[in-house]
C-alpha positions, 0 to 999 in steps of 0.5 A: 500500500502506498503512504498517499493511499494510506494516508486517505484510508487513515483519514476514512478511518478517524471517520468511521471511528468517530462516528458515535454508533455502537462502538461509541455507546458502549464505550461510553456505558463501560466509562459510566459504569466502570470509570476509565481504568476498568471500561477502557478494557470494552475497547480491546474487544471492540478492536478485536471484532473489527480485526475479526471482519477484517479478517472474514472479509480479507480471506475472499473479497479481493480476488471477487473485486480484482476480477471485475472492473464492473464489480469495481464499480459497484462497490465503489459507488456503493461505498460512497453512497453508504458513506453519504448516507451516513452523513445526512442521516446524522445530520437529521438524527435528533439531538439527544445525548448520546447515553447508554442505559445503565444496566445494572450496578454489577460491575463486570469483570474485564474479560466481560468487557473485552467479550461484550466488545468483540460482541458488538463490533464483530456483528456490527453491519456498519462495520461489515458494510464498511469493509465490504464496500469501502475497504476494497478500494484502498488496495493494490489488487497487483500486491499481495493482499495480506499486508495490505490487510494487516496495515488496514486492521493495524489501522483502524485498531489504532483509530479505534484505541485513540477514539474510543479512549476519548469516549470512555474519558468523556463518559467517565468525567464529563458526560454531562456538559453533552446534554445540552441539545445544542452539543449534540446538534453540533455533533451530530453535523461534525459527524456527518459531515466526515462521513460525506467528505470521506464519500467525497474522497472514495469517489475519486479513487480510481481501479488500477490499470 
């Protein structure tokens, strides 16, 4: 993979991270119920479940993409048309702070926490539709697949430990001041508005010859 395309899948992967969907709210209920040391453990096994998609998706997608520039195609528009879909929905989502239900006073053991991660992230049809449809495009179908494979999951696990720490501190300490509806407003078109310019930034990539 070359550090220019790197560095746009890096800047698709700070969107994908940030965007406040499963793996943000559970991280943000870990940091409630367990405080930074203890919930900041739900992270690893969010980080586990996208390398284990990356995996899935990495041990058959890119022989099917490289052998059709139709396919190509597809799932390239698919990608970005995802991606701009994501981006208006947020913007339009009510502006209603971001909490998870608190589930209980028990407080679960790290490995719970690293299991209920992977759980989530490892099901999670954003995650799989992410890497089906945006993923591809990154790639040197002319390279071998598998680096490029671990450099995109040693990627989005970076990503996702920085991201998802912010998120577990925010809970912890200062959750409240996210209540105002105005916060959330603001969020919500900062989120969005990532997920249309890495849309913006898919369609320009290109197949290679």
């Amino acid at each position: 993979m070359e550090f220019s395309v790197w560095l746009a899948f890096f800047a698709a992967s700070w969107a994908i991270s940030l965007s406040p969907g499963a793996g943000a709210v559970a991280a943000m209920s870990a940091g409630l119920s367990h405080g930074f040391r203890r919930g900041y453990f739900m992270t690893f096994g969010l980080i586990l479940g996208i390398l284990t998609q990356v995996v899935l998706v990495g041990a058959g997608l890119g022989a099917l993409i490289a052998a059709s520039s139709l396919g190509f195609a597809l799932v390239k528009w698919a990608g970005v048309a995802y991606l701009v879909w994501l981006g208006v929905q947020q913007w339009r989502a009510p502006a209603k702070p971001m909490v998870a239900a608190d589930d209980g006073a028990v407080l679960a053991t790290r490995r719970q926490l690293v299991l209920r991660g992977w759980g989530i992230n490892a099901v999670n049809p954003k995650g799989t539709v992410f890497l089906l449809a945006v993923v591809p495009q990154f790639l040197d179908l002319h390279a071998a697949l598998a680096p490029q494979y671990l450099v995109i999951g040693c990627t989005l696990a970076f990503t996702d430990l920085v991201v998802m720490a912010g998120y577990t501190v925010l809970a912890a300490r200062v959750l409240a001041a996210l209540k105002s509806e105005h916060h959330i407003k603001v969020l919500n078109r900062v989120f969005g508005s990532l997920f249309v310019a890495a849309g913006a930034l898919l369609a320009t990539f290109k197949r290679a010859a």
